[in-house]
N, C-alpha and C positions, 0 to 999 in steps of 0.2 A: 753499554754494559754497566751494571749498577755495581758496586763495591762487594755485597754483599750474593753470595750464588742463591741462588733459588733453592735449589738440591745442592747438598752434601752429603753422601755417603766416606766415612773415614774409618779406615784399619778393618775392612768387610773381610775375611776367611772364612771359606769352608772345606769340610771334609768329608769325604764317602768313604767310612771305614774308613781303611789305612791308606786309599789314596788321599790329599789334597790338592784338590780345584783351582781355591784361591787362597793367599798368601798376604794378609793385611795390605787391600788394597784400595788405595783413596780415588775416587772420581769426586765433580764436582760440576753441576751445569748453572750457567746466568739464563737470566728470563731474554727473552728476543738473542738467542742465538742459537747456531748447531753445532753442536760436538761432537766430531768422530769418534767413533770406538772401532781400532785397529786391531789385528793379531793375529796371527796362524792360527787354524783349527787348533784346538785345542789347550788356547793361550788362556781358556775363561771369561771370555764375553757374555756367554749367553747364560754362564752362572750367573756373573754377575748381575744380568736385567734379571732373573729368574728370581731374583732376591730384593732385586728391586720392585719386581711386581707382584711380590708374595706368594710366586707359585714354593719357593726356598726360604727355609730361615736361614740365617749366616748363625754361622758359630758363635758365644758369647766374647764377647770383648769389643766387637764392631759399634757403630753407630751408623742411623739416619735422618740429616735434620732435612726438614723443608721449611721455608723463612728463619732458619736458626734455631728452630724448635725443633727437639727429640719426637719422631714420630715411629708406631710400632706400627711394622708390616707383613704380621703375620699370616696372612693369608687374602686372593685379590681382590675381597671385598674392600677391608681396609686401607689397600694399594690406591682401588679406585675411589673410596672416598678420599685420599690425601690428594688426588687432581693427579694420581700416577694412569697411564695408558699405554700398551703395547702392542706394537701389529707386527706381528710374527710373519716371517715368510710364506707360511702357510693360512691361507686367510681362510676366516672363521666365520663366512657369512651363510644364511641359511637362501640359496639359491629360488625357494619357489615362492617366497615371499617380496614384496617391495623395498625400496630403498627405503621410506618412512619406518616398516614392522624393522626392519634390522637394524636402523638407526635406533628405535626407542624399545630392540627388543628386550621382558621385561618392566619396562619402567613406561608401557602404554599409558596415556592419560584415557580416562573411562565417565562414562556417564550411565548411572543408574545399574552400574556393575556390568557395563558391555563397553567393549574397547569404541573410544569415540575417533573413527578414520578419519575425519576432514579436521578432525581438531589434533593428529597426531600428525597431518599432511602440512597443517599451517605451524607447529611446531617445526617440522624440518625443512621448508621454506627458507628460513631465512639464515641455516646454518649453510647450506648448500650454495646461495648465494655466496656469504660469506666466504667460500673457499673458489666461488667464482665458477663453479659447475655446472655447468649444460644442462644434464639431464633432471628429472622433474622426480619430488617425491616417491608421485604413484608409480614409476617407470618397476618392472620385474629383474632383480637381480642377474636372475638365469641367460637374458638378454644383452647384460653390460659385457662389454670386452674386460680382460685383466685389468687395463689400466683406472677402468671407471668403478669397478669392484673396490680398488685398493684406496680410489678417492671414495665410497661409502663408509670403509674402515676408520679412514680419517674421523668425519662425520661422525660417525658413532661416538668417537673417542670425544668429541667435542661437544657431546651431548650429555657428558656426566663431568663436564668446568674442569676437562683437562689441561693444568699448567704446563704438563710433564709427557712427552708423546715419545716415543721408543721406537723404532723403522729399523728393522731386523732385515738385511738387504732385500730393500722394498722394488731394487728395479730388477731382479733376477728374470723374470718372465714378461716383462715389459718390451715394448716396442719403443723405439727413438725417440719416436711423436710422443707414446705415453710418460717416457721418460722424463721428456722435458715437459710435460703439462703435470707431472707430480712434483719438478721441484721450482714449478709457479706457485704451485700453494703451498710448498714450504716455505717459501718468500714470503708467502701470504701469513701462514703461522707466527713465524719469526715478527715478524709488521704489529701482529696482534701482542708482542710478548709471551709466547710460547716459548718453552725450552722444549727441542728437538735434541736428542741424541741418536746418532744416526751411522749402520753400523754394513759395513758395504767392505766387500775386498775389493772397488774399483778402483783407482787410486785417479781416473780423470772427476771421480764423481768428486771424492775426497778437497781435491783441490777447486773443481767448482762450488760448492757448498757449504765446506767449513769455516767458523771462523778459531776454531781451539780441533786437534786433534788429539787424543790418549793414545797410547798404547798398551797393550798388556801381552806379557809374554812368559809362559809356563807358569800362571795362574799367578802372577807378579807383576806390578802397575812397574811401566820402564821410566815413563817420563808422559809429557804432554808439550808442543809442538804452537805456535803462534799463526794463523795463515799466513803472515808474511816470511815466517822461518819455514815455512813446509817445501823440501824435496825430494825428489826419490831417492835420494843418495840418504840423506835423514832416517825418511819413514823405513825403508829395507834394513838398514844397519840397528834400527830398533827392534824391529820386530824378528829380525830374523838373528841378531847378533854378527854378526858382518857386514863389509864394505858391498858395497852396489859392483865393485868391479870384477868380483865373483861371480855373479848374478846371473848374467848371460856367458855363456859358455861357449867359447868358441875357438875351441883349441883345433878343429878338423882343418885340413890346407883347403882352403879353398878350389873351386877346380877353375883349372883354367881353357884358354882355345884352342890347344892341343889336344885334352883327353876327352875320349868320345863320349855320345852321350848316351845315356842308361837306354830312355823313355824322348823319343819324339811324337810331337804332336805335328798334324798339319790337316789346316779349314776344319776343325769340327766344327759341331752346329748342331741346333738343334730347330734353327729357325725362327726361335720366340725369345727365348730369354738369351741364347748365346748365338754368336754369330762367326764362323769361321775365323777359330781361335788358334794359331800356331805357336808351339815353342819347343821349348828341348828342356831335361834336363840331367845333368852329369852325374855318374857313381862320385859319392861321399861328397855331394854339394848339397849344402841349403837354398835351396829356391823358396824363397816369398812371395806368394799373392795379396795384394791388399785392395783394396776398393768400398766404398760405401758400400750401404746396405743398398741391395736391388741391385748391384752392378752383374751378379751373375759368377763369382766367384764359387759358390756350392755348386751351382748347376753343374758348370765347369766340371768339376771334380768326377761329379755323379756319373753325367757323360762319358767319360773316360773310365769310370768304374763300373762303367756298363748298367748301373742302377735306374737308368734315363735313358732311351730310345735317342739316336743320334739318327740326325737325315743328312750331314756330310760329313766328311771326316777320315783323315788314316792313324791308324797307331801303329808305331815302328819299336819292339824292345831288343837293342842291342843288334838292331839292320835289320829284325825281321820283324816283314807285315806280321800284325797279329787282327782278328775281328774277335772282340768280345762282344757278347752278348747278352750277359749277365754276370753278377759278382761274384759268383762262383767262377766262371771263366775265367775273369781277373786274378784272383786268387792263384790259381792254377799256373796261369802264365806269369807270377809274381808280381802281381799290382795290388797292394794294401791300401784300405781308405778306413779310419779313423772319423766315423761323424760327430756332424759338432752336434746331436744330443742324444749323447750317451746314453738318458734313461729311459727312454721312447724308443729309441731303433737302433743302441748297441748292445745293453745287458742285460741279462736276464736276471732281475734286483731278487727274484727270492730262490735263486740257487745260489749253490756255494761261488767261492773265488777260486776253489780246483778247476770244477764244471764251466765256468767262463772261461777260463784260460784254456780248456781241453778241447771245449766244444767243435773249431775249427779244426782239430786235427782228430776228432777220435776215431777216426778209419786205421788210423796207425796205431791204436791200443788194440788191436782185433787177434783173440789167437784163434787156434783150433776150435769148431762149433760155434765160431760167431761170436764167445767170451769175450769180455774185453779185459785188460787188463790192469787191474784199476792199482797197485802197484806203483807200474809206471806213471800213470797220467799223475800220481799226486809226486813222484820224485821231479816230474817238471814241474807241477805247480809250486812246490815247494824252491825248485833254482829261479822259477823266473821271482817268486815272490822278495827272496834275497836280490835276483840280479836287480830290480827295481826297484828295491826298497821300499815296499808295499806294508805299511803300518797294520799289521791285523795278528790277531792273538792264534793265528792258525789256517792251516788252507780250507777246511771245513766251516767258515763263519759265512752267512750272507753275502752277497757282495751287496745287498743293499743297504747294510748296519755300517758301512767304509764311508769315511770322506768324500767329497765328491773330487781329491784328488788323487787318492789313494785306488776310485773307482775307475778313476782315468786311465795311470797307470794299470789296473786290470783288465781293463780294456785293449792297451795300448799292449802288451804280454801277448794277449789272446792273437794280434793281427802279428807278431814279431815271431808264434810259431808255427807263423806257415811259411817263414824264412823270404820273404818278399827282396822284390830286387829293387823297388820302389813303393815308398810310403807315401801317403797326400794324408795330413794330420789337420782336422777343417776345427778352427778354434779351440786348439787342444788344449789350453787354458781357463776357458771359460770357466767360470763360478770355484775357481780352485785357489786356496790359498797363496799368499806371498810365497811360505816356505813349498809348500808344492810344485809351484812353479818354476824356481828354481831347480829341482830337483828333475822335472820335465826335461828343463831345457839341456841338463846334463846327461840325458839319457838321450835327446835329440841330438846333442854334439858326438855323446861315444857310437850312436849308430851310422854318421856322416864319417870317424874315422873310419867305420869298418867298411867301406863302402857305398853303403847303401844310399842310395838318391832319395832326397827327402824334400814333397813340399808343404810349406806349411802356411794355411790359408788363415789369415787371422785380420781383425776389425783393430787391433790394440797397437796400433804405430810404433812405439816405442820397442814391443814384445819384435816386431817384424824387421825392426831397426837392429836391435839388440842381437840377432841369431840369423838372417839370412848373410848369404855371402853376395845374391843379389835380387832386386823384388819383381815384379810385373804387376802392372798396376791395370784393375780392369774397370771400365765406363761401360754402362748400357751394353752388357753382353759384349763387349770389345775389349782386347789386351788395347787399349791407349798407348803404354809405352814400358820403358825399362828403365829400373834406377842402378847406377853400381855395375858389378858384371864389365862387359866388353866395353859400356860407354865411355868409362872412364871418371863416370860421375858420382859421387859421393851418395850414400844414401843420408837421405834427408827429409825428415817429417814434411817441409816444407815441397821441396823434389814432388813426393807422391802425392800428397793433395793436389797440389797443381794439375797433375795427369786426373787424377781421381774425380776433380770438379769440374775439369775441359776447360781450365785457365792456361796450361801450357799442351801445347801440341807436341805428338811424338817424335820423337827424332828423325829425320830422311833416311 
């Protein structure tokens, strides 16, 4: 890291009318390195890149040098001439063209006033290489999976002598594999002298990838973080303003071998992906699932939620056989399932946050002639919007204008009033704030006092460490084994990999 940063942005504020965004805030990135940028929704991150990329001016008083010099970035032309580039979560590629036209689109090299293709193919040749890339200029966008799209993104960016590259949580929609094959060619960037600022609520990415984190919280820079200083206990108490030992919530008693169980499972199956899966779980217990990807943890779920055809299997609620059939059924007989993706097949993003939350019960709004009674259905949207602390200026707003934590929780409302006697919550974290999460898991601990039997299937160890009382760990469609609980065994990151990778066998 050279003495001197690359980027300096010092004392950047902005204002929208009478709100304010950000608050004289300094970043600062070195050439061959990557900088986290932390925060709760809402903290100012993505003003700040918006200003860095000239989609925003900052207020007067700020400053932006690149190599020490004042540079003016009023708009992304002159962003991108100063070597600034940014790839937003939502990628901006034109799908029916090649990777070459979306590399150089705009800036085609041409002969005789007609775009020259083999000369704009050997132009992007050797950037592609460069980042170590499989696929070949001519290849069709339309045909790349996510992960190989968001490497043409790159590419692009490295087509107009970008020093300065911006990754606005670039692995959201990624797979494991793609995951780790995009932060190869960040290795690869960094290698070349790129500054990478890279802005992720993962905190496993964070710690893999950084070598400087920032924080910014209620549009106010907190501090900035050394990779060797970075831990959870750090990064949450920054961004959120409190200790880590608030964090996970887990004031419910745990249940013990005396009280019966809510929800018995025994041999489901589906035959493929799950195999004659057994367990139980107790009113007001947190049960954890964890397992890699492919182990069959959703299926599980689905199965039992009747969403998935099962070919063996009994469900038992409170000693009685139940057969579901469908999620409606479930429903009915009090089995809630919470999917892990909310905006595909749980919300309905361009109705209100009333109409999501009602939608499951509006048989119960019904008067005389069929009327419904809309009255009522907005006095509950309105309690549950309080009881969950659901950040929105009204019950009448989008639910798709919401957080994706705040979506959660509407989500999570919507399944809690049909009053379930058991909840299965499948990565009810995913892509949600630090502060969000928090906020989850206290609404997952006050449901566990009130009774209710809660599992909760999640990829984030820590998250599963932090809130169950005990886990089950599934391999290839199989429960493997049990951490915590009756074993006696502590729960332990290390514990469940071990079950999860078929290093330790299950207990006799």
């Amino acid at each position: 890291m050279t003495t001197r940063p690359l980027l300096e942005m010092r004392a950047i504020s902005k204002t929208f009318g009478p709100a304010r965004a950000l608050s004289g805030v300094d970043l600062d990135a070195y050439a061959g390195e990557v900088h986290a940028l932390m925060g709760e929704n809402g903290a100012g991150k993505s003003t700040l890149m918006k200003i860095l990329s000239g989609a925003y001016t900052a207020d007067p008083g700020g400053s932006v040098l690149i190599d020490g010099l004042p540079v003016a970035l009023g708009n992304p032309l002159k962003a991108k001439a100063n070597g600034i580039a940014v790839i937003y979560q939502e990628l901006s590629l034109a799908p029916n063209l090649s990777v070459a036209q979306n590399m150089f689109l705009g800036a085609e090299p041409a002969r005789f006033g007609v775009i020259d293709r083999a000369g704009l193919q050997r132009l992007a040749q050797p950037i592609l290489t460069q980042l170590g890339i499989g696929f070949g200029p001519g290849a069709r966008v339309s045909e790349l999976s996510l992960g190989e799209r968001q490497m043409v993104e790159i590419a692009r960016a490295l087509t107009t002598k970008a020093r300065i590259i911006v990754m606005d949580e670039p692995t959201t929609s990624l797979t494991s594999r793609e995951t780790e094959r995009l932060f190869d060619v960040i290795e690869r960037l960094k290698a070349d002298g790129i500054a990478v600022i890279y802005i992720s609520h993962r905190m496993e990415e964070i710690y893999q990838l950084s070598d400087r984190v920032s924080v910014l919280r209620d549009g106010a820079y907190v501090g900035t973080l050394m990779r060797e200083e970075l831990t959870a206990s750090k990064l949450v108490s920054m961004m959120v303003g409190r200790d880590l030992s608030t964090f996970y919530k887990k004031e419910h008693r745990a249940a013990d071998d005396a009280r019966a169980a809510v929800l018995e499972i025994k041999d489901i199956g589906d035959g493929r992906r799950v195999h004659r899966c057994s367990f139980d779980v107790k009113a007001g217990e947190v049960l954890g699932i964890a397992g890699l990807v492919g182990s069959g943890r959703t299926e599980l779920a689905r199965l039992i939620y009747g969403a998935d055809p099962k070919t063996s299997g009994e469900l038992f609620l409170n000693g009685q056989a139940l057969s579901i059939g469908s999620p409606r059924e479930a429903l009915d007989a009090g089995i809630a399932y919470l999917t892990e993706d909310r905006k595909s097949l749980g919300l309905f993003l361009d109705m209100s946050i009333s109409d999501n939350i009602n939608i499951g019960v509006i048989g119960k709004d019904s008067q005389l002639a069929g009327i419904r009674n809309f009255a009522r259905a907005r006095e509950r949207a309105l309690k549950a919007i309080s009881t969950l602390s659901i950040r929105t200026t009204g019950a009448n707003v989008n639910v798709g204008a919401l957080s994706g934590g705040n979506q959660q929780k509407a989500l999570l409302a919507r399944l809690l009033e049909t009053k379930p006697k058991v909840v299965f919550l499948d990565e009810p974290t995913r892509g949600v704030d630090v502060g969000a999460k928090s906020e989850i898991y206290r609404i997952i601990d006050e449901l566990a006092q009130n009774g209710i039997a809660i599992v909760v299937i999640s990829s984030d160890l820590p998250e599963i460490i932090g809130i169950a009382d005990r886990v089950l760990v599934m391999r290839e469609g199989r429960i493997a084994g049990e951490v915590g609980g009756a074993t006696g065994a502590a729960i332990e990151q290390e514990a469940i990999m071990a079950l999860a990778t078929g290093t330790m066998e299950p207990a006799a």
